[in-house]
C-alpha positions in Angstrom: 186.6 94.3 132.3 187.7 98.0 131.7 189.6 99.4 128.8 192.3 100.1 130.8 193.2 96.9 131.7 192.2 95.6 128.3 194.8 98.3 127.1 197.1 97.0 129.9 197.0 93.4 128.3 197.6 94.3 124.4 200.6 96.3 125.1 201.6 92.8 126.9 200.2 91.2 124.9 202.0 92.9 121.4 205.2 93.1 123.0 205.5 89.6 124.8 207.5 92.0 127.9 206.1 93.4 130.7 208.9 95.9 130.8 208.8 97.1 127.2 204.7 97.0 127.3 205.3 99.0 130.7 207.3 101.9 129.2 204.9 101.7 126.2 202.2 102.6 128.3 204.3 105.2 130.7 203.5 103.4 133.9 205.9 101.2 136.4 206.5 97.7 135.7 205.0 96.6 139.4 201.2 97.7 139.0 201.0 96.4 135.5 201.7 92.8 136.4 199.5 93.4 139.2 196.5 94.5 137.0 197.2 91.3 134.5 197.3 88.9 137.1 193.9 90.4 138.2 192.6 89.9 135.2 193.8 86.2 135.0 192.3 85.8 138.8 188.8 87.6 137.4 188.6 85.5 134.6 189.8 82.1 136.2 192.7 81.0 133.1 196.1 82.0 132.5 196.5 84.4 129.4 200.3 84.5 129.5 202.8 82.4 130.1 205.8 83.5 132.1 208.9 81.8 131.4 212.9 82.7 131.8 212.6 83.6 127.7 209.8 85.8 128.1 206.2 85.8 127.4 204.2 83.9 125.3 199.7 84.0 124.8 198.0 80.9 125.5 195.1 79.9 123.7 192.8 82.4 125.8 195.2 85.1 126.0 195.3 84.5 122.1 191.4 84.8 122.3 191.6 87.8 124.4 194.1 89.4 122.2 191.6 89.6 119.5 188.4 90.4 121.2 190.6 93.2 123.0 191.6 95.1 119.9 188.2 94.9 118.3 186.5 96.2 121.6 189.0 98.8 121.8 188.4 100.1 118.5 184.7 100.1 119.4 185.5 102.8 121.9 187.7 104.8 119.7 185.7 105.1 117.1 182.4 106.0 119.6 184.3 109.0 120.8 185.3 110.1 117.5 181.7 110.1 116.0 181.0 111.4 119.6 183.2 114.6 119.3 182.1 114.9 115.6 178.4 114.6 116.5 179.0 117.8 119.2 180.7 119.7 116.8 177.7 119.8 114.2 176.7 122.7 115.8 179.6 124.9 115.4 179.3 124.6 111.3 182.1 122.5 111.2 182.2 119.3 108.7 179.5 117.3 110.6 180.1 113.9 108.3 182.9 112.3 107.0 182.7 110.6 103.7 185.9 108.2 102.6 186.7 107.1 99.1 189.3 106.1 97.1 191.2 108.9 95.2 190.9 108.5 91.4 187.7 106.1 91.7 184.2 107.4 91.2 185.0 110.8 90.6 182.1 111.5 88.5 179.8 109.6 90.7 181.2 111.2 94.2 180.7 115.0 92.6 177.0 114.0 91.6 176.4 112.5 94.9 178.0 115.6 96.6 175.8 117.9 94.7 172.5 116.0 95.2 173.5 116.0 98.8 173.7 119.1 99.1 170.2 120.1 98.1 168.4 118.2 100.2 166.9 120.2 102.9 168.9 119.9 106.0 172.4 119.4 104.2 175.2 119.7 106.6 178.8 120.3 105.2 180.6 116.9 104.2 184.0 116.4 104.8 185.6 114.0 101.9 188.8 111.9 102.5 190.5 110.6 99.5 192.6 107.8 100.7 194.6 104.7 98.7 193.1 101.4 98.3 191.8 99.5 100.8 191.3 102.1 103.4 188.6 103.6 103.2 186.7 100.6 105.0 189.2 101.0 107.8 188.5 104.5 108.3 185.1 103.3 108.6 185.8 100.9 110.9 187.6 103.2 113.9 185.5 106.4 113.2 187.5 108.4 111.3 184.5 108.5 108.4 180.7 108.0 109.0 180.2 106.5 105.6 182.4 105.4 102.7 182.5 104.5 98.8 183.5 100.8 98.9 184.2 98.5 95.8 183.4 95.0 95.3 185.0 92.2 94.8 188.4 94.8 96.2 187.0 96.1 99.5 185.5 93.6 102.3 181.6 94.9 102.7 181.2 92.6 106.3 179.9 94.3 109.0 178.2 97.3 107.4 175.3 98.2 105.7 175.2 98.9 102.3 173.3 99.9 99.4 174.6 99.4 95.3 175.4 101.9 93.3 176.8 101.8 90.2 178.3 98.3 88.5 181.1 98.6 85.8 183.9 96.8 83.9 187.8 97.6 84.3 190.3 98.9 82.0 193.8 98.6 81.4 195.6 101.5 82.2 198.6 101.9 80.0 201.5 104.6 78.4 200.1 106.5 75.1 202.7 104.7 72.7 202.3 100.9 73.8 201.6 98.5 71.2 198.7 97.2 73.6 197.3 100.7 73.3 196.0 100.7 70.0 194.1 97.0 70.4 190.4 97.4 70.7 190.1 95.6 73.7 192.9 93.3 75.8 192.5 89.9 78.0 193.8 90.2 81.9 197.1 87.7 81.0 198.0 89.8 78.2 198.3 92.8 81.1 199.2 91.0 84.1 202.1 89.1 82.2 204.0 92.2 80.3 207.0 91.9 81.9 208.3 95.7 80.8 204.9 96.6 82.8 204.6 95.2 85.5 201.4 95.1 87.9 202.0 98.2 91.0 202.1 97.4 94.8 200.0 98.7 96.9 201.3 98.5 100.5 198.9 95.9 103.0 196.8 97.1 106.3 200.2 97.1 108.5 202.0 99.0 106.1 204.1 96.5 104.1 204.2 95.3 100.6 203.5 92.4 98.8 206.5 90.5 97.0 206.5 91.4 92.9 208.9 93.1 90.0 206.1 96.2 90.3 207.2 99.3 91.4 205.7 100.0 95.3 202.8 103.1 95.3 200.8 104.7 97.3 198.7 107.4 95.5 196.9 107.6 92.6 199.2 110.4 91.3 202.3 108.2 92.1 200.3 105.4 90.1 199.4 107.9 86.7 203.1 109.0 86.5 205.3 105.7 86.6 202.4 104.4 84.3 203.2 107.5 82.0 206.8 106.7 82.3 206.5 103.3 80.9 207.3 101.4 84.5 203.8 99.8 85.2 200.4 99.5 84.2 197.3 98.7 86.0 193.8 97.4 85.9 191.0 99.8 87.2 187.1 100.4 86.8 186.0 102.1 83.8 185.3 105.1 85.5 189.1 105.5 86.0 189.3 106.6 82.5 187.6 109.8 83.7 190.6 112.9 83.3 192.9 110.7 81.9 196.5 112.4 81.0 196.6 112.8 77.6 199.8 110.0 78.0 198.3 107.3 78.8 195.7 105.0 77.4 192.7 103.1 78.4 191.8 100.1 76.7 189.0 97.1 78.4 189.8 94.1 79.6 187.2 91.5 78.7 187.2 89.3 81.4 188.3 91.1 84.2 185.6 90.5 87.0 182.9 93.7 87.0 183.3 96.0 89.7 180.5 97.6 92.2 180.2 100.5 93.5 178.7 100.3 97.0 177.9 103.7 99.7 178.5 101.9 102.9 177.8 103.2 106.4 177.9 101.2 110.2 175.2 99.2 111.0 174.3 100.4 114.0 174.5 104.6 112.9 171.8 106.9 113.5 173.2 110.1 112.2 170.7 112.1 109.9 173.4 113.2 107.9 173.9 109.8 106.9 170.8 108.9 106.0 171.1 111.8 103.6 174.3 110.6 101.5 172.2 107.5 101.4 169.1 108.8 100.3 170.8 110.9 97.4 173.3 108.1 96.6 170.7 105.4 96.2 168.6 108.3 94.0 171.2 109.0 91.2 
């Protein structure tokens, strides 16, 4: 199969109309029907169903669907680290490193700085990005190696090495009679209902159901928390540059959280092996 007509069959595929998947693409509706029902003749099944109220996946098409996106992300992210690989030579950021903004601060500046006096030390590029992406980034080749954190971010389908384990904290306004306790249980934060829990938006770009306010930044986070509209429940490190209004206090038995430096399996990038080798060495 080529990417084209895999490309062909998830803009079907995601809009259930060959003429809306047609325009999507900026071809004619004619030579993309062609090209699927090539595809179908190729691989001897049906993968859509054509009917008088549109277009539905079969079970293989539904197969398809999946193992098309996931091979099309392949290729996206080869070219990226592609491009990025030839620019090394101009002495333009030749790695990308992802992590969360307002985690690990104190552990990404160490790691930076033993980095970079290793002989060989190419420029890193850092990209401080909300929750949850960082792996993604990973994923499609925007970044050649990430800060990831256990149990929060999915670890499957790289390598990676530990770094640093820690406890959480409760993150709340300077002020709150929850502030002065010495330490705090996870019900006793998750159930105040004058601060309630933030939401941070999913993959696709929506957000869970809740009373908590909807963020997307660390900053957003800091200042509604200031303002006495949420709380939240972060690693210990978080407590790192606190605002002088807010408050950290631990929560007992919230589940320990791990630092990982995670990179693709199947990367052979010296730079790489670098952030490793200096992560793995603090």
């Amino acid at each position: 199969m080529e990417t084209r007509e895999l490309r062909y069959f998830v803009a079907v595929a995601e809009e259930l109309h060959f003429g809306r998947a047609a325009q999507r693409l900026g071809i004619a509706q004619p030579p993309l029907s062609r090209a699927i029902g090539g595809l179908e003749r190729r691989l001897g099944t049906l993968l859509l169903e054509r009917g008088s109220r549109g277009v539905t996946l079969t079970g293989a098409g539904a197969v398809l669907l999946r193992e098309a996106r996931a091979a099309l992300d392949a290729v996206e992210a080869a070219e990226r680290r592609t491009r990025r690989a030839a620019l090394a030579a101009t002495g333009r950021p030749a790695v990308v490193l992802a992590a969360k903004a307002g985690a690990s601060g104190e552990l990404l500046a160490k790691l930076l700085d033993a980095y970079a006096a290793e002989p060989g030390a190419v420029a890193v590029d850092v990209v401080l990005c909300g929750p949850g992406e960082q792996a993604r980034l990973l994923h499609d080749g925007r970044a050649d190696v990430a800060l990831l954190h256990r149990p929060f971010d999915n670890t499957a389908g790289f390598d990676t090495e530990d770094l640093h384990t820690e406890g959480q904290v409760a993150i709340l306004p300077a002020g709150h009679p929850l502030s002065a306790r010495p330490h705090v249980r996870l019900a006793e934060v998750t159930d105040l209902p004058d601060l309630p829990l933030p939401r941070w938006p999913r993959p696709e770009g929506t957000f869970p159901d809740g009373p908590g306010p909807q963020v997307r930044d660390h900053t957003q986070l800091t200042q509604l928390i200031a303002l006495g509209r949420a709380c939240a429940v972060v690693p210990e490190s978080g407590r790192t540059g606190l605002r002088e209004d807010l408050t950290a206090v631990p929560v007992l038995d919230a589940p320990h959280v791990t630092t990982v430096i995670a990179w693709p399996p199947h990367s052979r990038s010296t730079a790489v092996a670098g952030l490793v080798r200096a992560a793995t060495a603090l």
